[in-house]
N, C-alpha and C positions, 0 to 999 in steps of 0.2 A: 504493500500500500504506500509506503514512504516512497519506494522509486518511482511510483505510476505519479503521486504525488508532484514530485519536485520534475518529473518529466514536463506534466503540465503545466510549472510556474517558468521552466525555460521556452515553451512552445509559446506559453503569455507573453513571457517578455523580448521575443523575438518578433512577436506580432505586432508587439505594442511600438519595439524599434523602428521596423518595417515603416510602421503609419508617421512615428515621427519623423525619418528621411525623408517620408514624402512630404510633410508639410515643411520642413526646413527648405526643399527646392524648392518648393512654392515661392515661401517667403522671400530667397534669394532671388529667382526669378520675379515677382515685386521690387526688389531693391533693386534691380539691375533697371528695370524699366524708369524706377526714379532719377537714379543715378545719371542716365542717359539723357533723361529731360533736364537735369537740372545743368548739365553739359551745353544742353543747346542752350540754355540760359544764359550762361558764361560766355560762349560762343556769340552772343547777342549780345551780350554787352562791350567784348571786345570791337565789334564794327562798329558799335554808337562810339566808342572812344578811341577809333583807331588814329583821331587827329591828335588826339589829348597825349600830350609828351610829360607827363603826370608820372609818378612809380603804380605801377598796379596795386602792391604791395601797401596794404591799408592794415598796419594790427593793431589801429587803435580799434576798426569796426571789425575786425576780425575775436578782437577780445570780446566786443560787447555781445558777439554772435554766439561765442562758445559760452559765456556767463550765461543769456539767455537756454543756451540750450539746458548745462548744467541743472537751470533752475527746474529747467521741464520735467525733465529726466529723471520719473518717479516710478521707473523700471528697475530690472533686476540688471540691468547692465551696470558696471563700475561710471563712475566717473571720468577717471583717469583713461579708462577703454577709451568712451566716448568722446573725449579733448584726441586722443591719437590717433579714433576714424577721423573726424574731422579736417586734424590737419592733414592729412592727405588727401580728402577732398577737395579742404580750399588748397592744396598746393597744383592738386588737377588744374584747379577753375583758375588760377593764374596764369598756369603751363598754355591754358586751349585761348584764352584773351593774349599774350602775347609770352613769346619765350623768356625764362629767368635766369638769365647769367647769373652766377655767384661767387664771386673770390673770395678763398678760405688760406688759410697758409695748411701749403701742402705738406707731404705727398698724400693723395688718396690713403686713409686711413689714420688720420692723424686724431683727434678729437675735436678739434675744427671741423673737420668732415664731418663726423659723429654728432656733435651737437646742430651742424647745418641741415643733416638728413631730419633732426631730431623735431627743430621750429620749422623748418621752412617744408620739407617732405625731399618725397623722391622724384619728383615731379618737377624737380630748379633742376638747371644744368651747372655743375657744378666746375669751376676750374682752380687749378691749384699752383698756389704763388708759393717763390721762395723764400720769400721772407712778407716780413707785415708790410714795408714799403712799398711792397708790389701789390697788397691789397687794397692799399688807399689810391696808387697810379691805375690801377683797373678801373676803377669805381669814379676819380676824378677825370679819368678821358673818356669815361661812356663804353667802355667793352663790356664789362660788369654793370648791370644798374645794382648789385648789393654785394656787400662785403661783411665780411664773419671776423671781428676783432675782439681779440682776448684784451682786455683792457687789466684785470685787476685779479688778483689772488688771495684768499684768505689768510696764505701758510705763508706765504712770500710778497704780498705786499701787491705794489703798481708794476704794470710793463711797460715800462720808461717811454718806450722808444713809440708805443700807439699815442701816449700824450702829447708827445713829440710832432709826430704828424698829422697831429687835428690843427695844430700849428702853420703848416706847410700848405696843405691841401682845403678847400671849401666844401669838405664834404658835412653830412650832417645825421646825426643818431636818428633813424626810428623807433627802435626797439633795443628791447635788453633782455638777455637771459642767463639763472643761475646753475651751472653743470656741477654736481659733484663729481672729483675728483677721483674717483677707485681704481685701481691697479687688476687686473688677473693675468694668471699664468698660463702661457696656452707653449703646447706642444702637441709633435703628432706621436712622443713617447708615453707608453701607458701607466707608467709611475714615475717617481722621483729619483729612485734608483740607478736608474738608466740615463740620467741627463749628466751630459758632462760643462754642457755650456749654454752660457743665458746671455742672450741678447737684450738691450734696451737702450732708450737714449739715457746718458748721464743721470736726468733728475729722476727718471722712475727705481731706475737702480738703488737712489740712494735713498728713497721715500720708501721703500720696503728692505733695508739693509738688515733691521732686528729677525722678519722672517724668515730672509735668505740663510742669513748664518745661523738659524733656526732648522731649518727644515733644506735646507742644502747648502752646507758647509761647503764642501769641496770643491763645488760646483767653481770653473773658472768667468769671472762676468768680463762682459765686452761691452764696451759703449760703441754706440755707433749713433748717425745721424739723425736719426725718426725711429720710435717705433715701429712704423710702418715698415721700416727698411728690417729691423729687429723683425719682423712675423716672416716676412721674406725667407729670411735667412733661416728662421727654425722651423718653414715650411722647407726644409732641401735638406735637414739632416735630423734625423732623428735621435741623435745623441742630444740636441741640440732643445734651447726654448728661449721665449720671449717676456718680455714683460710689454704690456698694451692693454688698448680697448679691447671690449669681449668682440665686437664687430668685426675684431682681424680673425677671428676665430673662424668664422663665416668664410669671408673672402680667400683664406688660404687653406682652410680644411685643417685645422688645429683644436683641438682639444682643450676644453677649459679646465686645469688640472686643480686650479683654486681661484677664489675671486676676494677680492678686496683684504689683501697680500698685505697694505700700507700700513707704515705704524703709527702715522695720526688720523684717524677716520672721519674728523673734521675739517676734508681740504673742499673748497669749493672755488669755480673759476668764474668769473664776470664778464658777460660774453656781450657786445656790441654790434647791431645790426646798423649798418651805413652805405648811405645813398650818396647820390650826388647831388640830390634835388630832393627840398623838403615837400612832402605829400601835402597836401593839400587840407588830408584829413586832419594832419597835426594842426594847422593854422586856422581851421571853421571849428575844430573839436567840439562836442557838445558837453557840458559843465561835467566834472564830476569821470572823464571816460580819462583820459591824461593826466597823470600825480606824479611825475617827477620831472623835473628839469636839468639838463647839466648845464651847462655855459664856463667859456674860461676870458676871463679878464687881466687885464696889465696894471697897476697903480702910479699913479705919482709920485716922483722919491720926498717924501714930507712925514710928519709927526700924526698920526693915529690917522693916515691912509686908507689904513684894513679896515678900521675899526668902523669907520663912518661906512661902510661896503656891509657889515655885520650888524647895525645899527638899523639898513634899510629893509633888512630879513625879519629882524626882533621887532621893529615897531609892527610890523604886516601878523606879526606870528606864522613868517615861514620856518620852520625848520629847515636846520642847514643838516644832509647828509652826511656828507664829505669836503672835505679841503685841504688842498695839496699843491705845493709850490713846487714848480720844474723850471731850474734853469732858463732863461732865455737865451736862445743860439744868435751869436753874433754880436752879444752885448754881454757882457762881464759884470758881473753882481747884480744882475738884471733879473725878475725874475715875473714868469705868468700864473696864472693861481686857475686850478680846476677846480670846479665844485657842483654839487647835487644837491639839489632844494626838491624839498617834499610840495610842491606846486604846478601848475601848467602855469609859466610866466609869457607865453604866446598866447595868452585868453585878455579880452579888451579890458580886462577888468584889473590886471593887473600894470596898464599902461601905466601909470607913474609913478608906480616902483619900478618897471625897467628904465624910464627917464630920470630915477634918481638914480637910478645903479651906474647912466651911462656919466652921467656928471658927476659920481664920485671917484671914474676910473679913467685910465688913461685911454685903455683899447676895450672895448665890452661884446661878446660875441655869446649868443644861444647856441648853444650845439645841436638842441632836438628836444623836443618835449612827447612825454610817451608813459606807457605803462610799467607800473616797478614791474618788474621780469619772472615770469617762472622759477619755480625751482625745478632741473630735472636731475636724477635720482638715479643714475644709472651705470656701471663700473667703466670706469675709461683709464685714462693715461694724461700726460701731463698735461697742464692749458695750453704751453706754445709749440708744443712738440706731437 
């Protein structure tokens, strides 16, 4: 009786599978037919703006759309799912209104890459600079209309050299986003035993130093140029491994032997999305969608310069994020000051507080007004590497 039993609760639930395959292809075939209209959508709105020299690239309205959805969203689906169908969607509906050049600091596999597939989809065309210079020279001659800048570090501080070239270049922040920083160990060897050499760039190496001499002593380490170049290499020898993104795992057939390897687990990277030309959306923004501002300024060499600059923040009750003085190139004890204010200082409303900021400074420039940034969560490798 128990076998006749439990035959009939597998024949149930075989039947019962059966019925839900079929309504799973249903429902895909529904989604597919949306998906497809909403396509022509996009498609139509790219020919209404095929004059408009505009970025397509809108995440002020792209935030307030995934907010909205979020809010909807009183289904059994995650959240976080539903933010990462999306942006593949809107990364489609960009791709089919006009192509998305993107300059990241290379090579393919970097975490550049990884955080760019991450905001923008797989749907941008992506190209890959050798250094951060060549992300801003993309981006300021029009081959790129956006660019992927590591701007700041939790564990390590500013990257000198991107404040440097907000300096150089007219280009301007859209967007920002927050990458944690995690480490895995990928090879195509089936234990630890068998690795005789690890690949990585310099700082991952040294950001997971306590587990290496932990958990592989002997192992000989090698720096090399990228990780990227690192997964290469310990996709050719199997004695061999890497330290990187989990994403190399993928593209070279590698093994994720451990994940988040690091011996501080609080490293997070601050990632800058830049244009050549500010959206249009930042400058009509509707109240309330834009809450942070950067801008970098020059002073007068005089007696409480700063102060009067920090005075036109506190009377408003703006909070000041950040502020941070770099060098001025070409002038000696000169210096320009970067800062983040908890405000949209491009909203009419804020006019004379930027007309008191620009009379209390020598040079006064907005960089981008936008939404504080995502946090994304997910094991990678260094910010510039």
């Amino acid at each position: 009786m128990t076998e006749t039993h439990d035959n009939g609760c597998v024949k149930a639930d075989e039947d019962r599978l059966a019925e839900v395959r079929v309504a799973i292809d249903e429902v895909d075939s529904a989604l597919l037919e949306l998906l497809n209209k909403r396509a022509a959508l996009s498609l139509e709105v790219g020919r209404i703006k095929a004059r408009d020299t505009d970025s397509i690239f809108k995440p002020l309205r792209e935030h307030v759309l995934l907010d909205t959805l979020s809010k909807r969203n009183k289904g059994l689906l995650p959240d976080e799912h539903m933010r990462s169908i999306w942006r593949e969607i809107l990364s489609s509906s960009r791709a089919l209104q006009r192509p998305q050049d993107v300059a990241y600091l290379g090579p393919e596999g970097t975490f550049s890459f990884f955080a760019g597939l991450e905001y923008l989809g797989h749907s941008a065309l992506y190209h890959p600079c050798r250094d951060i210079a060549g992300i801003f020279e993309r981006v300021h001659e029009g081959s790129c209309s956006l660019g992927i800048v590591p701007l700041e570090n939790s564990l390590q501080g500013t990257v000198g050299v991107s404040f440097d070239l907000f300096l150089r270049y007219p280009v301007s922040i859209q967007a920002e986003l927050y990458s944690r920083i995690s480490h895995c160990f990928l090879s195509r060897a089936g234990d630890f035993a068998s690795i005789k050499t690890i690949y990585s760039h310099p700082q991952p190496l040294a950001q997971c130093g306590t587990w290496l001499r932990t958990h592989i002593p002997n192992a000989v380490l090698v720096p090399v140029e990228s990780t990227a170049s690192a997964a290469c290499r310990a996709a050719e020898d199997e004695s061999a491994a890497a330290i990187g993104h989990k994403g190399l795992a993928v593209m070279h057939a590698l093994s994720v032997l451990a994940s988040r390897i690091e011996d501080e687990p609080d490293n997070w990277t601050r990632f800058v999305i830049i244009t050549g030309k500010k959206s249009k959306m930042n400058r009509h923004a509707r109240k309330g969608e834009a809450n942070k501002t950067s801008l970098l300024f020059t002073l007068n060499d005089k007696p409480g310069a700063l102060s009067e600059v920090l005075r036109c923040f506190a009377e408003q009750k703006i909070n000041m994020r950040k502020l941070e003085s770099r060098p001025l190139k070409g002038q000696a004890w000169k210096y320009v000051f970067f800062a983040d204010v908890e405000c949209d200082l491009e909203r009419s409303e804020y006019h004379d507080v930027v007309k008191s900021l620009k009379d209390c400074c020598n040079t006064f420039r907005i960089l981008g007004s936008y939404v504080m940034g995502d946090c994304v969560d997910q094991p990678g490798v260094s910010a510039t590497h």
